[in-house]
LUMZA-280300 format. One record per residue (C-alpha): z, x negated, y; residue number from 1. Coordinates in steps of 0.25 Angstrom, whole numbers, always signed. Example, Ala and Ser with C-alpha at 12.3 -4.5 7.8 and 13.67 -1.06 7.14 Angstrom:
<recs>
      c3      c1      c2   pado
     +31     -49     -18      1
     +29     -55      -4      2
</recs>
This chain:
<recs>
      c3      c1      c2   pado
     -66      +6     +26      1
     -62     +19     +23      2
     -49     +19     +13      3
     -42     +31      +7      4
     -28     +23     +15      5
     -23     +38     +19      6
     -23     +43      +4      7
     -16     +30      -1      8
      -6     +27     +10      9
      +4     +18      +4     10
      -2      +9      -6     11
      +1      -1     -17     12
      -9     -12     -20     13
      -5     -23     -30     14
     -11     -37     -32     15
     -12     -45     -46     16
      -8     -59     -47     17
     -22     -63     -53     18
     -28     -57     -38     19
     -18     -63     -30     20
     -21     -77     -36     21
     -35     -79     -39     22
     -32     -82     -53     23
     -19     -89     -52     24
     -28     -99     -40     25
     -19     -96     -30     26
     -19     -83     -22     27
     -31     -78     -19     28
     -31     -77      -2     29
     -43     -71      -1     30
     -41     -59     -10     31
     -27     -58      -4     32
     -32     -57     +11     33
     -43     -47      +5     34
     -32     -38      +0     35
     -25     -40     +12     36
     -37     -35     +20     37
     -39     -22     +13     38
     -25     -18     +12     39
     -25     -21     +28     40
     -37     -12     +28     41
     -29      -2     +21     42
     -16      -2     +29     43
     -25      +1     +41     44
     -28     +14     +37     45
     -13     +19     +34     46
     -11     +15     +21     47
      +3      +7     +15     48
      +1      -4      +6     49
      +9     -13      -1     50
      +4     -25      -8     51
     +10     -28     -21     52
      +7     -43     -26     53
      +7     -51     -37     54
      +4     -66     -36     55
     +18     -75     -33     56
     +20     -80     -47     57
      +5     -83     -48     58
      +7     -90     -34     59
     +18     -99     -37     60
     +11    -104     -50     61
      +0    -109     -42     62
     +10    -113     -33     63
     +18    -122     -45     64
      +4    -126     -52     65
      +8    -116     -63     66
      -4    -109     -72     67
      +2    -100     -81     68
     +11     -90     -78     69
     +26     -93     -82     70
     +35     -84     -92     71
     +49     -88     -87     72
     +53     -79     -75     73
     +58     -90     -67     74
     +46     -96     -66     75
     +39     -84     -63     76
     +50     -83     -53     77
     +48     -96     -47     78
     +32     -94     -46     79
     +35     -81     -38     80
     +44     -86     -30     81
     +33     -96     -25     82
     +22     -89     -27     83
     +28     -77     -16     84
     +27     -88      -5     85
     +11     -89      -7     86
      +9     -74     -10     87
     +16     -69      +2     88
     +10     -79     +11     89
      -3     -76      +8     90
      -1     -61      +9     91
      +4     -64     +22     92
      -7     -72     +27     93
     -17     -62     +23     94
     -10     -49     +27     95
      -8     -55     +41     96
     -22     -58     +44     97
     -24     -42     +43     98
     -12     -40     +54     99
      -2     -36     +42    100
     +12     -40     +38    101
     +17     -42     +24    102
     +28     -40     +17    103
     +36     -46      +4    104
     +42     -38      -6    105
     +48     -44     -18    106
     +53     -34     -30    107
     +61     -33     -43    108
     +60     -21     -51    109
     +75     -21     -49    110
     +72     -17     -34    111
     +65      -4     -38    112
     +74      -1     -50    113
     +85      -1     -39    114
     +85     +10     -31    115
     +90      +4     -19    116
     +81      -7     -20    117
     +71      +3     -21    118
     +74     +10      -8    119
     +74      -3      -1    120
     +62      -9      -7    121
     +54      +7      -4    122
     +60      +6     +11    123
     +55      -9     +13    124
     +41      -8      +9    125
     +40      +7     +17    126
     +45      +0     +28    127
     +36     -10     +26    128
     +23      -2     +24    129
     +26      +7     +35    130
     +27      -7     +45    131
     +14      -8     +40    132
     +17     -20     +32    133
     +11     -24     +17    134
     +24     -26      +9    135
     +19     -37      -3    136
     +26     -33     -13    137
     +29     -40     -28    138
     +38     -44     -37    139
     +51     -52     -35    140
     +47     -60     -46    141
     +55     -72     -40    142
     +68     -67     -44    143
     +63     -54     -54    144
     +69     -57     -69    145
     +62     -51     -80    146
     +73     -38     -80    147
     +68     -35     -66    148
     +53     -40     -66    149
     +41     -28     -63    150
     +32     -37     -74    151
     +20     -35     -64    152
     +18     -31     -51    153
     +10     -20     -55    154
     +24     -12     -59    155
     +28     -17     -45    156
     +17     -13     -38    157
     +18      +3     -46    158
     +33      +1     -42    159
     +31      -2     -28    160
     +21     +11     -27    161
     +32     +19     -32    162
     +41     +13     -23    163
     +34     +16     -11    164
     +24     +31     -18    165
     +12     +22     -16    166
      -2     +31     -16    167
     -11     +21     -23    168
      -6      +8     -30    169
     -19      -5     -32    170
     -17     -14     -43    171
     -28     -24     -40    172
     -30     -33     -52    173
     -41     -42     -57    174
     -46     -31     -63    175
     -55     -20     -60    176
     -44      -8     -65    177
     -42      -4     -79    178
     -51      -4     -92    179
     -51      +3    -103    180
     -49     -11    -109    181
     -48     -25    -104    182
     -61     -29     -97    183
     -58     -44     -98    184
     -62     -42    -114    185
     -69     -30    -115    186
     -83     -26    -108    187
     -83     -11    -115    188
     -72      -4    -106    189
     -74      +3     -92    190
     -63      +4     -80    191
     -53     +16     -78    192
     -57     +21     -63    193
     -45     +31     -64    194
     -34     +36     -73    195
     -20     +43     -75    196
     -10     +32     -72    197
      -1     +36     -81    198
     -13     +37     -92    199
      -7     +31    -105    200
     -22     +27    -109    201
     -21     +17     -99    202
     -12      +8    -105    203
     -21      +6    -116    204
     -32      +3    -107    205
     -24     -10    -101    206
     -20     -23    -110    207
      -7     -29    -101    208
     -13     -43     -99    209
     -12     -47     -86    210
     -18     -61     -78    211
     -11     -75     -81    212
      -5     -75     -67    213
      -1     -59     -67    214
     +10     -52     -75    215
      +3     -38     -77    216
     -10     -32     -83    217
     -18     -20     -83    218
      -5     -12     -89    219
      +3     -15     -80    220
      -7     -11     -69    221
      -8      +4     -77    222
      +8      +5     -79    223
     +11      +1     -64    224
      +0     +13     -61    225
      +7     +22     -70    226
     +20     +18     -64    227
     +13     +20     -49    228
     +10     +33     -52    229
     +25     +39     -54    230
     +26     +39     -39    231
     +11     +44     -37    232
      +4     +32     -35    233
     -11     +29     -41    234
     -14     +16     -45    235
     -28      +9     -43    236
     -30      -5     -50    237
     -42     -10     -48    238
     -46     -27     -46    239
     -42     -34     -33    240
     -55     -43     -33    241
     -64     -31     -30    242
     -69     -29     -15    243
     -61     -21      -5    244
     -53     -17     -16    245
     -42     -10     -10    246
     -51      -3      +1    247
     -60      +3     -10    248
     -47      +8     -19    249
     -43     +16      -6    250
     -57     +20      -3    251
     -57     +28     -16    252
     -67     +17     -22    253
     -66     +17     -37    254
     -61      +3     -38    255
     -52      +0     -50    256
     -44     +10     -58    257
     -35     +21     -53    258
     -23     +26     -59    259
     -19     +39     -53    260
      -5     +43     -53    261
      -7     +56     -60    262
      +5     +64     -54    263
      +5     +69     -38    264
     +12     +58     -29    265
     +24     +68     -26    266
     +24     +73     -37    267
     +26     +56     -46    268
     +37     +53     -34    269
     +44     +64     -36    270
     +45     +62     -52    271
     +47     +49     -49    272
     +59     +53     -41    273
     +61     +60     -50    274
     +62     +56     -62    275
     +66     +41     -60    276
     +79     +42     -52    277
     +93     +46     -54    278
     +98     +57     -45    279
    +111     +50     -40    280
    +117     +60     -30    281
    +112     +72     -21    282
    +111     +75      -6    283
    +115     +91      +0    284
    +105     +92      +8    285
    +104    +102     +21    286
     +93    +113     +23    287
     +86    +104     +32    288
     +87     +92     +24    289
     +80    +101     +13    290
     +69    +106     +21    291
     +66     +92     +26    292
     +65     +86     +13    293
     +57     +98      +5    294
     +49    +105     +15    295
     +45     +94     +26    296
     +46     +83     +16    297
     +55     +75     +25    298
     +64     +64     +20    299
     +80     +65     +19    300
     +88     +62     +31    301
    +102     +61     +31    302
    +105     +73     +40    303
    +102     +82     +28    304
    +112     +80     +19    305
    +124     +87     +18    306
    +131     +83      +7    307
    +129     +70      -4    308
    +134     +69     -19    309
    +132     +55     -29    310
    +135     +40     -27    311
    +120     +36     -24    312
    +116     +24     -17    313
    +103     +20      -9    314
     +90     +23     -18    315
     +96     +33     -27    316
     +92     +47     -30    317
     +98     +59     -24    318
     +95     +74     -26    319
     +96     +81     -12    320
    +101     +96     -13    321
    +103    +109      -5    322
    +115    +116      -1    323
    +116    +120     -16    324
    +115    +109     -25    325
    +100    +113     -26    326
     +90     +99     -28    327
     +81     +98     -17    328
     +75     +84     -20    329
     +78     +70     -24    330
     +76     +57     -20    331
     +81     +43     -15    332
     +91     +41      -6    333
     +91     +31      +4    334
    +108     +31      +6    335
    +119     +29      -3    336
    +128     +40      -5    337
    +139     +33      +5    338
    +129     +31     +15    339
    +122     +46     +15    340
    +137     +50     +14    341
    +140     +44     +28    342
    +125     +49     +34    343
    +123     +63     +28    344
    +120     +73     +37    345
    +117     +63     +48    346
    +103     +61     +55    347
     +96     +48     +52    348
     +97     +42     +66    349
    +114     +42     +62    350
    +112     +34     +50    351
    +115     +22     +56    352
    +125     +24     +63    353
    +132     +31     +51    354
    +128     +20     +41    355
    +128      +7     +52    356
    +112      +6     +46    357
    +101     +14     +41    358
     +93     +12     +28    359
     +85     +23     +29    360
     +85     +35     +40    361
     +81     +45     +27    362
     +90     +49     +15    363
     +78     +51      +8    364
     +63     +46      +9    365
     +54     +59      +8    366
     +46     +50      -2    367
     +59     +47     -11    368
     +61     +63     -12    369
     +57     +71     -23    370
     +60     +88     -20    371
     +62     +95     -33    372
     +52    +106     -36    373
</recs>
């Protein structure tokens, strides 16, 4: 095998429900044990993934003999709730054949509208990842309500790549990328082997209908790329049935269409940052500090501050400054302003015993700063 692992080091790769279930005949076991396969493959060569998965709600309405997808949300709640007991299990099974552990993830949209929830969520699946674990991510829909629902875990799966500045994001679906026009009705249109993800044409392209079992479409697919691509991360959607699949995505085979996120990686993280997030306090930092940060490209440690200003908690965004007030960068902090208060100035090993625990021995994650130019 010879995969491109060391380009794409921490990687998304999202399952539809119509894949997961064969069509609403239960899950498909072995088209889940061969994913499972190539994304061991994968991991052996150095690469981070997390799995994003549809297929609870379709699993608990095999489970309670129900054919058609159900409108009310606490019906959609109950399947899920069921159908997460399957899903897991299975995942489980096959991943452990390979010699991997898994992980389960459940999220709202509220968890990474909060910031602090967004920190926590960010710090497990890192912590995961780097345990060497696959983290099975998918939507909470057992206790989501329509205010708080993604709508499709393809917007969850574009979220969790921002979450965690993923390189490449796979959207495997039951078809072989995008069209100029449906397939399904039409013979006279060709596939898009590459694009701007932020093309507007694109949207045209796409007609929103999704599978009977699956809540997404083609759009979605294209705004969850478009939404991938704020923190630098391209978007390859291609279909799940096809051979080696992910082994030939990472190989640089063109399979499926790719959506290139059309601005440099530090470049969208730093707009992000940006541009998304209220500053909600500032940090004085020392000369070291300051040289850590901008020239070595070091995270934030508590023992290079000096002096704090704000009422921030945990997960909001702080401007750290020199000696005169000059913005040096920004980003999200991992302290309140009460905690940081008691632990400025201190090296990382005293945190604990300043605080009587420790959340995090940085301020700052280099990955969560953005310098100013």
């Amino acid at each position: 095998m010879n995969t491109k692992a060391h380009r794409n080091k921490r990687i998304v790769v999202k399952i539809g429900s119509s894949l997961i279930t064969a069509n609403g005949r239960g899950l498909d076991l072995p088209a889940l044990n061969e994913w499972s396969r190539q994304i061991s493959a994968i991991k052996k060569e150095g690469a981070e993934i997390i799995l994003v998965s549809s297929g609870a709600v379709a699993e608990g309405m095999l489970r309670l003999g129900w054919t058609v997808r159900p409108t009310m949300i606490h019906d959609l709640q109950a399947a899920a709730a069921i159908g997460q007991m399957g899903l897991i299990r299975a995942y489980e099974d096959a991943f452990h054949s390979s010699g991997l552990h898994t992980a389960q993830i459940l999220l709202t949209h509220d968890d990474l509208a909060n910031r602090t929830r967004y920190l926590n969520a960010r710090s497990t699946l890192r912590t995961l990842i780097g345990l060497g674990v696959v983290p099975i991510v998918n939507e909470n829909d057992s206790i989501a309500t329509e205010e708080i629902k993604f709508g499709d875990n393809d917007t969850l799966a574009a979220l969790v790549a921002n979450l965690i500045e993923a390189d490449i994001l796979i959207i495997l679906t039951d078809q072989d990328g995008l069209f100029t026009g449906d397939p399904r009705t039409s013979q006279d249109v060709r596939k898009v082997d590459v694009a701007d993800a932020g093309d507007p044409s694109l949207e045209q392209m796409a007609t929103g209908n999704g599978s009977s079992l699956g809540s997404g479409g083609m759009l979605t697919k294209l705004r969850a790329a478009k939404r991938a691509a704020r923190s630098g991360t391209h978007t390859v959607i291609a279909n799940g049935k096809e051979n080696a699949v992910l082994l030939r995505i990472l190989s640089g085979e063109n399979v499926g269409s790719r959506l290139n996120a059309s601005k440099p990686v530090i470049t969208a993280r730093k707009q992000w940052l940006s541009n998304h997030l209220q500053i909600c306090g500032s940090l004085t930092l020392d000369e070291g500090a300051i040289r850590a940060i901008t020239i070595n490209q070091k995270s934030l440690l508590p023992i290079g501050v000096t002096a704090i200003k704000g009422d921030f908690d945990r997960g909001d965004v702080v401007a750290c400054t020199n000696s005169s007030g000059e913005i040096i960068a920004h980003g999200l902090i991992n302290y309140n302003f009460t905690e940081l208060n008691n632990i400025k100035g201190l090296p990382s090993e005293k945190i604990e015993e300043a605080l009587g625990y420790v959340d995090d021995l940085e301020l700052i994650n280099r990955d969560n700063l953005a310098l100013e130019d």
